[in-house]
N, C-alpha and C positions, 0 to 999 in steps of 0.2 A: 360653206356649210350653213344652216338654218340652226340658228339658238334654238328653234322648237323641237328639234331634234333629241334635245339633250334636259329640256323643262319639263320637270314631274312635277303635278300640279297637288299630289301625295307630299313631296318635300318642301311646298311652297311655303313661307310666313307670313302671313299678309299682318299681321300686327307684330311687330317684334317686340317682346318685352325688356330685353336686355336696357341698360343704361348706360353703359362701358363696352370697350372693345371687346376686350377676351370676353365676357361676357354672353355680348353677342356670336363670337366667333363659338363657342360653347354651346352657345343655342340654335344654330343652322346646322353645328356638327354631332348634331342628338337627333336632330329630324332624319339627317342622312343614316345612322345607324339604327334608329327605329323603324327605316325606309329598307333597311337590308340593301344600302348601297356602298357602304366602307363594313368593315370588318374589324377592326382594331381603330376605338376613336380618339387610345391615345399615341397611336403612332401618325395616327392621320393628323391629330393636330399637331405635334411636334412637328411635321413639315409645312402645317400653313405658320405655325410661328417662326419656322427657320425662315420661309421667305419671310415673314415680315420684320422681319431683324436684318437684313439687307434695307430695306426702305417700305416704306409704307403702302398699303394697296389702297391707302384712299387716295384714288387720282384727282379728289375733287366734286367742285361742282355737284356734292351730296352724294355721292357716288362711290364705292368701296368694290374692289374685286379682289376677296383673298384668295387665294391658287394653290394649290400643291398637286402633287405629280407621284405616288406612291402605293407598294404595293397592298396596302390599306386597303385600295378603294377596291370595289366589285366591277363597275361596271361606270364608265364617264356620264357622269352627271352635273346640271348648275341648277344652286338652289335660288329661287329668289325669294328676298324677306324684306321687310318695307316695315320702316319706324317713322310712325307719325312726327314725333317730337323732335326726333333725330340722338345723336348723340356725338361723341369726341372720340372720333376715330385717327385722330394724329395722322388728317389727312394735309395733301399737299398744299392743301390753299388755307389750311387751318380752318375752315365750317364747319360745321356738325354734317354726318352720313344720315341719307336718309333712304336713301336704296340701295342693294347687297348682291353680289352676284358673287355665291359661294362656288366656285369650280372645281371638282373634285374627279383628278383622271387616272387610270393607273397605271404604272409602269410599262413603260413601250409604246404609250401611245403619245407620243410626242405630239403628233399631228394634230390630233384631236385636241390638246391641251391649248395650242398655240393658235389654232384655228378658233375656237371658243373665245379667244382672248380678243384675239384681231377682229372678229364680227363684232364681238360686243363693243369694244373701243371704238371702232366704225358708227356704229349707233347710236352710242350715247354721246356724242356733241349733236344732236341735236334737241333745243332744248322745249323744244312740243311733245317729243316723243317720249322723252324725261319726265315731265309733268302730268299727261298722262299716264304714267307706270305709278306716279307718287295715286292720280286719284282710283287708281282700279280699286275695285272691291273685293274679286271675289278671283280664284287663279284662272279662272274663262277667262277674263277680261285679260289678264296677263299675257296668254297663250295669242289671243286675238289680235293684240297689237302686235307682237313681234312678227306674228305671220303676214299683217298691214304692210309692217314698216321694214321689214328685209329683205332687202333685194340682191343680186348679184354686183360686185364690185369692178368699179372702170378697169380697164386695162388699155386704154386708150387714154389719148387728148380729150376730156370734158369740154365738150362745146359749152356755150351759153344760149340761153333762147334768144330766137332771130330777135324779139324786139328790142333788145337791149345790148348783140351784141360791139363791141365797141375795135373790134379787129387785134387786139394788143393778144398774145400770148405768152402764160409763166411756166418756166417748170421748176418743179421744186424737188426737192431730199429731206424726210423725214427719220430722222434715228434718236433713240435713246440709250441710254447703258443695258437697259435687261431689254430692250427689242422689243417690248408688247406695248399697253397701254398705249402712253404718250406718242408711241411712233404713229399708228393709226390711227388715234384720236387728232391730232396735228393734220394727218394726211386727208382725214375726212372733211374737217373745219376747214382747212385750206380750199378744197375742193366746192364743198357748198358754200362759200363767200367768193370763190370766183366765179361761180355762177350768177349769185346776185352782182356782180359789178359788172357782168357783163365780158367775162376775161376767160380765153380760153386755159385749161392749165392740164397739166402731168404731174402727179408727183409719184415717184420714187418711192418706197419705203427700204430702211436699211434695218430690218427687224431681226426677232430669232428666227425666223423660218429661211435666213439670207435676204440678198440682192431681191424685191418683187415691182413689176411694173417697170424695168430699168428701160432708163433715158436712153434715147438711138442720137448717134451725133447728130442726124439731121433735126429731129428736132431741138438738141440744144441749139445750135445754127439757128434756127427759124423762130426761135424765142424772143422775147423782146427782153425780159429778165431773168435772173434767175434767183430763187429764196431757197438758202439752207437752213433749217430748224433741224437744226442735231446738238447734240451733247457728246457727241462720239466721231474717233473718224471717220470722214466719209472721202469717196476719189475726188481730189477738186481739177486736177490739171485738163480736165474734159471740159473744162467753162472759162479757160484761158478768154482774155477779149469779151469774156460779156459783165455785163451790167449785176452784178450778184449781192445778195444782203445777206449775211451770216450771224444767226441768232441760235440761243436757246431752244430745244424743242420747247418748250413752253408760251414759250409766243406764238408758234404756230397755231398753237390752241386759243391761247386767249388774245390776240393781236393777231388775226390773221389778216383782215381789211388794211391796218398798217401797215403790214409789211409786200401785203398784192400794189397795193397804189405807189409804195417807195420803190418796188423793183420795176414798174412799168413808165415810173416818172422820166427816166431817163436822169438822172439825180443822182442813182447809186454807183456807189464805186464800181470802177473797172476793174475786174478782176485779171492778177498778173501773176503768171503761174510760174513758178523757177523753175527751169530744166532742171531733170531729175526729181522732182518732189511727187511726192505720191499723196498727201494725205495732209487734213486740218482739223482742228478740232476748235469750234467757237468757246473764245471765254470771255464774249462780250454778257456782263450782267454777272459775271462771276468776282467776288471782293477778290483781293490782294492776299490775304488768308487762302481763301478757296483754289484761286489761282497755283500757287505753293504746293497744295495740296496736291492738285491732279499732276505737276508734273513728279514731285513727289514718287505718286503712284505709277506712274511713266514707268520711272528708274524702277521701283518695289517688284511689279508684278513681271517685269522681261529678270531680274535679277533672281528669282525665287525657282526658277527651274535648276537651277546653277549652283544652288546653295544646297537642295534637297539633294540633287542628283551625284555632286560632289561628296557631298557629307557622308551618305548611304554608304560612297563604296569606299570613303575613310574609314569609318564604321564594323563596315564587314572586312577589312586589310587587319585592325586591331583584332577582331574576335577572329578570324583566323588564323593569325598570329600568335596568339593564346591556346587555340587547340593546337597548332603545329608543334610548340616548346621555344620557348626563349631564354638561352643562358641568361644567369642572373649577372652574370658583369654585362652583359649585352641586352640589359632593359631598355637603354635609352636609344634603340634602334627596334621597338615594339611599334609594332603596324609594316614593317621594311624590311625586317630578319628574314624572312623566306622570300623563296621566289612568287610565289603567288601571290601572298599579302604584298609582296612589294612595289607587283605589278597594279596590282586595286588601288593599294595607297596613291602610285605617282598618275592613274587617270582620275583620280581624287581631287587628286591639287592640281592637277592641270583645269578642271571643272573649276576649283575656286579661286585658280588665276585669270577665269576670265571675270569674277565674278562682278570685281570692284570700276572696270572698266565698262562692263554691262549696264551696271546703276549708274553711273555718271553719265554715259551715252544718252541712254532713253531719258534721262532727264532732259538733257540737251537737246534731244530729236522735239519733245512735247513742249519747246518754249522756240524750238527756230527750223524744225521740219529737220527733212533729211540733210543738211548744209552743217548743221550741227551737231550728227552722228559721228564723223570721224575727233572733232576737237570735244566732244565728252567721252571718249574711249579714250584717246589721250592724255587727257584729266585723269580719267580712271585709273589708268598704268601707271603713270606718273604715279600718283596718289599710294597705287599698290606698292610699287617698287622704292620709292622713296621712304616709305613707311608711314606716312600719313592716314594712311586708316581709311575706316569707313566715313568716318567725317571729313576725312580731307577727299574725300570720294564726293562725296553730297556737295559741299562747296565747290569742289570742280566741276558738279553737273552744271550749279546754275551759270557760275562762272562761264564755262565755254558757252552756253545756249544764247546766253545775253551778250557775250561778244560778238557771235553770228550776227545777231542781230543787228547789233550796232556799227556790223561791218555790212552788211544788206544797207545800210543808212548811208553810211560815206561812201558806195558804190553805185547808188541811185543814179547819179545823172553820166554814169559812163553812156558812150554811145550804143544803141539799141544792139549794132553789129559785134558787140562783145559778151553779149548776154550767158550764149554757148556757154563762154571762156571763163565769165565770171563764175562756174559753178564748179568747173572740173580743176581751175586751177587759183582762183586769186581767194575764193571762199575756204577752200582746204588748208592752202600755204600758210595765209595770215590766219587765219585763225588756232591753226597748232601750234605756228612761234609762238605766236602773244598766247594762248592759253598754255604751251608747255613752258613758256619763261615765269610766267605768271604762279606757275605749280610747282614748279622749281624754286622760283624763292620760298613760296607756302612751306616748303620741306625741310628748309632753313631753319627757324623757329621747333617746326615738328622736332627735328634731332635733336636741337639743342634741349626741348624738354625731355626727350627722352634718355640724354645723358644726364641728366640731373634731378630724373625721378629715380635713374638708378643708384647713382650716386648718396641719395636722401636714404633710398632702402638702405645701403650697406651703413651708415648710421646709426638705423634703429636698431641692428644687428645685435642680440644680445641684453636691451631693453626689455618694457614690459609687452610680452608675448600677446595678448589679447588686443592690443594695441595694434599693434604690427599687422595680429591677423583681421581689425576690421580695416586697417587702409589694405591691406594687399588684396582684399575681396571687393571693396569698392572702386579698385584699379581695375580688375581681371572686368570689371561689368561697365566701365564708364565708358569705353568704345568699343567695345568689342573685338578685338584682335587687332585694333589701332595702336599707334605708338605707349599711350599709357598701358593697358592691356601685355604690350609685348615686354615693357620693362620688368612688370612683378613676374611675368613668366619668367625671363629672362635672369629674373634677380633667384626665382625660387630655381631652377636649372642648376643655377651656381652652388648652392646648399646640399645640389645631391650627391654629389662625386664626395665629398667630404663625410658625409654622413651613415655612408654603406654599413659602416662596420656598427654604427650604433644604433642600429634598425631601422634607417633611413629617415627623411627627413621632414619634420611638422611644415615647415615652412612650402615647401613642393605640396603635402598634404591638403594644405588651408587654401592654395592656389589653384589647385585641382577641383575640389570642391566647390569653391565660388568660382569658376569657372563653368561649373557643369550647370549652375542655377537658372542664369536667366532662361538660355534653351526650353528647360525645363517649367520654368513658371509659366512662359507660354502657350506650354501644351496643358498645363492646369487650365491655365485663365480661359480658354479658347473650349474649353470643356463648362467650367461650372460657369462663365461672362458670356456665353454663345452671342447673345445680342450685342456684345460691346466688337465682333469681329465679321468681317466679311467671310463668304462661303470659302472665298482662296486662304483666307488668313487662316477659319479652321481646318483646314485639310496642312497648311503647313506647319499647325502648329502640333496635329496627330505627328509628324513626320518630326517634330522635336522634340520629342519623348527621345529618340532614338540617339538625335545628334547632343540631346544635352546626358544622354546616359554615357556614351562616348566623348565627351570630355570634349566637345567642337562647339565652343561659346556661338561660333559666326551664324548658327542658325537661330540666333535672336536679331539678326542685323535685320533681316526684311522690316521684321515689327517698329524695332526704333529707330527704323528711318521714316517708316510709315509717320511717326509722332515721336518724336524724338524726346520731348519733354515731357510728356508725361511715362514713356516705357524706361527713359535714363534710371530717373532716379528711384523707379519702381526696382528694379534690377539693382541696382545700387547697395538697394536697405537690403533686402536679402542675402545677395552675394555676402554683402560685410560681416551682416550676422552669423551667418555661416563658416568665414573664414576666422571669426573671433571664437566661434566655437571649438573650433578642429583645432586653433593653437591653446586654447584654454582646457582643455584635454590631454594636449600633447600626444595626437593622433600623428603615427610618422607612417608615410609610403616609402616604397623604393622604387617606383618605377614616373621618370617624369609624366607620361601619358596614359593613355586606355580608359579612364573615368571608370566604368564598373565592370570592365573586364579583367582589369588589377587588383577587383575586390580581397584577391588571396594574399596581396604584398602591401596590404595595410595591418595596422597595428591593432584595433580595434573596431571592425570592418562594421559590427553594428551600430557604436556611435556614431562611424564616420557618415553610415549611411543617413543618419535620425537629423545629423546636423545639416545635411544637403536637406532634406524632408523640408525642416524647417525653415533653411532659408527661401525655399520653393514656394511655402505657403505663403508666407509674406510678402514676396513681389506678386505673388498671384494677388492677394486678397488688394495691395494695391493697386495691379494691374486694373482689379474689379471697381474699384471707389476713384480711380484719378479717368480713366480713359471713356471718353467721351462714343457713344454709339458712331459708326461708321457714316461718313458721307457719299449716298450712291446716289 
């Protein structure tokens, strides 16, 4: 499609005033509502600031495209606005913005939104055409270039011109995490520097719009090399045997000539594709930190379907369970007493038993490909069944991935004719002895602390009661349904069969409570922090409102696996505070479970509620001051 299409020369800025982001974001989105092109300009901005809370839209090189997609807008428009001076737009390269491409589309027009993106990315790597836009004057000049300078996109091999060219052919793969900007700006640069070297190329994009431009075996065959600039995965077992260099999309942009001349040198590594693998993701240029990170997010975002979709119909087992009637000697079988609830509950826990073997897998998968999905399930079960938790879950992930790998290392020089074999049989074998013997002792230690945080509980029994309830609320939040977690459960359990007759019992009450917290500060934080969470994080943290009202801690596990140190001890302070409150009251429940569906079999159902309040606000307001914006 043609950028001119979509340029009103009405919404145009040729002098931007602004001097700061929002600012400016503020002053493109005044043009467009005086323009009668958005209709609501503070709904429209709350979506260009949701994307820009995922990552930044200054791609660079003076260059800013903020975007939103909402039913705000009237009709698809981009505005352009041009700052002499520039400003700090907490772009990618860190330089001041000094041209704007405000894109403004409305709901359902995917196409248009994404097409808008991919042209303009396609055009601004070049940087004549760039400085130009900086000297226009007046929005003629504006309109004139872009109708100069855009043209229809290759879908073919890019020859090079006869005089220069040199016979070598590359094809390359371009993707990034959100599929716009950098994947066509990468694909463009690649394209016009193998031009100039004289190098015929293809490249790929692996964008939002899908698969475009895709590689035909024969010309990967007929390739001399091959360059992957992705940050995402891309198919690699198609470039088995050739010559391949695997980088950042970011180099594609800015190091494109290095990386065209290292894949045609004949120099670069051969690429050796393991039977069965499907998929890589470059974390060459990524720190040890960052590394961490993504596989991290590996295990987070395949484990969060599992967690929601578990939790919900735990959820709806208890509050069904509630309207059907549950004898009161028969509380401690609420969510399970009927048949229906008890059918919702046990596909509940079946959801949350796969859950911890999920997170450990995909950790595994994103440090050693598919070789090390079965020994991080492994890890996971293990980890679940033993009782080790979600942290002995996250140590099992890296555990199995980095034994893959190390088992890829001491299988290296088998002979070629075994290759097959090494996948289906010597990678599977040894790698789930030695990671399940490995998990097996980890569970060792696990039990032994968790007989003797019980044991410590029954001690305090009977001591000073505010005491008791900030350690049993710092317990219920320090893994979340892990060993330490299951002992104050476990210990508060013990409390309640004794305490029937005397209106049941603080200790269940204060565990229940700081149980219900972290869930719930989540779904605060993810509310009033938007910028400090990914778009998946707030959507599952709306869905934590539900699971921390239900009294199922584990829909905080995504978050503090995500970052473990900073969501622990946010979670922590809250919960504790909270269970200090409930026994400093001497708030007693009778029912072990249901979180506020049991609100009738509390003692004092309004303070119990005030003290969940409060310890909610506190790991939120944490959550808000320790956790760092998201890395996308």
């Amino acid at each position: 499609m043609r950028i001119t299409d979509l340029l009103s020369k009405d919404v145009m800025i040729m002098s931007l005033q602004a001097t700061t982001k929002e600012a400016a974001i503020d002053e493109m989105i005044a043009s467009l509502k005086s323009n009668g092109k958005i209709n609501d300009e503070v709904l429209f901005k709350e979506a260009i600031m949701n994307r820009e809370a995922q990552s930044s839209t200054g791609v660079g090189e003076g260059i800013a495209m903020p975007h939103a997609k909402t039913k705000a807008v009237n009709e698809p428009t981009v505005v352009f606005a041009k700052s002499e001076k520039g400003l700090d737009y907490n772009s990618l390269d860190g330089q001041p913005a000094h041209l704007f491409f405000m894109i403004a589309a409305p709901d359902g027009a995917n196409a248009t939104h994404l097409e808008t993106l991919a042209a303009l990315s396609r055009l601004l790597v070049h940087p004549a055409f760039v400085q130009s836009l900086k000297d226009a004057k007046t929005p003629d000049d504006v309109i004139t270039l872009f109708n100069n300078e855009q043209g229809d996109a290759e879908e073919t091999v890019v020859a090079p011109t006869s005089s220069n060219d040199t016979g070598k052919t590359v094809v390359a793969v371009t993707a990034c995490p959100t599929g716009i900007a950098h994947t066509y700006m990468a694909a463009e640069k690649l394209q016009e520097t193998a031009n100039k070297l004289g190098v015929r190329i293809k490249v790929e994009t692996n964008g939002s719009r899908g698969v475009e431009n895709r590689l035909t075996d024969k010309e990967i065959a007929e390739a001399d090399g091959v360059i992957i600039a992705a940050d995402v995965q891309v198919d690699m077992p198609r470039f088995d045997g050739k010559h391949l260099i695997a980088k950042p999309v970011a180099a594609g942009i800015h190091k494109p000539e290095e990386l065209i001349k290292e894949a045609i040198s004949g120099n670069a590594p051969v690429y050796k594709a393991e039977s069965g693998s499907e998929a890589t993701e470059s974390t060459d240029g990524l720190s040890i930190g960052q590394q961490i990170y993504k596989h991290l997010m590996s295990g987070v975002s395949h484990m969060l379907p599992f967690v929601i979709g578990g939790g919900i119909a735990i959820a709806i087992a208890f509050m069904l369970d509630q309207i059907l009637g549950v004898p009161q000697d028969q509380l401690a079988k609420l969510g399970s007493y009927n048949e229906i609830p008890a059918l919702l509950k046990q596909i509940g826990d079946v959801a949350f038993g796969f859950m911890l073997p999920v997170f450990a897998g995909y950790i595994a998968y994103s440090i050693s490909d598919r070789p090390g999905l079965v020994a991080g399930f492994v890890a996971g079960g293990v980890a679940s069944v033993g009782g080790a938790g979600f942290l002995g879950a996250l140590v099992g992930g890296f555990l199995a991935g980095y034994a893959v790998e190390l088992i890829k290392v001491m299988l290296k020089k088998l002979p070629k004719t075994l290759d097959g074999i090494k996948v289906v049989l010597f990678y599977p074998v040894l790698s789930v002895l030695i990671v399940g013997l490995l998990m097996l002792l980890l569970n060792v230690p696990m039990s032994a602390l968790n007989t003797w945080l019980n044991d410590f509980l029954n001690s305090l029994s009977g001591t000073n009661a505010v005491i008791l309830g900030l350690l049993l609320g710092a317990m219920m939040a320090a893994d979340l349904g892990g060993p330490i977690n299951k002992a104050a459960y476990i210990f508060a359990t013990g409390t309640l069969a004794a305490s029937v007759a005397t209106g049941g019992s603080a200790i269940m009450a204060a565990t229940m409570a700081a149980g219900m917290v972290p869930p719930l500060a989540t779904f605060v934080a993810t509310l009033v922090f938007r910028n400090k969470f990914t778009a998946q994080e707030r959507d599952a943290g709306l869905t934590n409102s539900i699971l921390g009202a239900s009294f199922i801690t584990e829909g905080a596990i995504p978050f503090a696996a995500a970052d473990p140190l900073r969501m622990i001890p946010s979670f922590i302070a809250g919960s504790a505070i909270t269970g200090a409150i409930v026994m400093f009251l001497n708030i007693k429940v009778l029912a072990p479970h249901g979180g506020v569906f049991v609100i009738f079999l509390v003692s004092q159902p309004w303070f119990y509620l005030i003290a969940i309040v409060i310890g909610t606000i506190i790991s939120a307001a944490l959550i808000g001051v320790l956790r760092k914006k998201p890395t996308v």
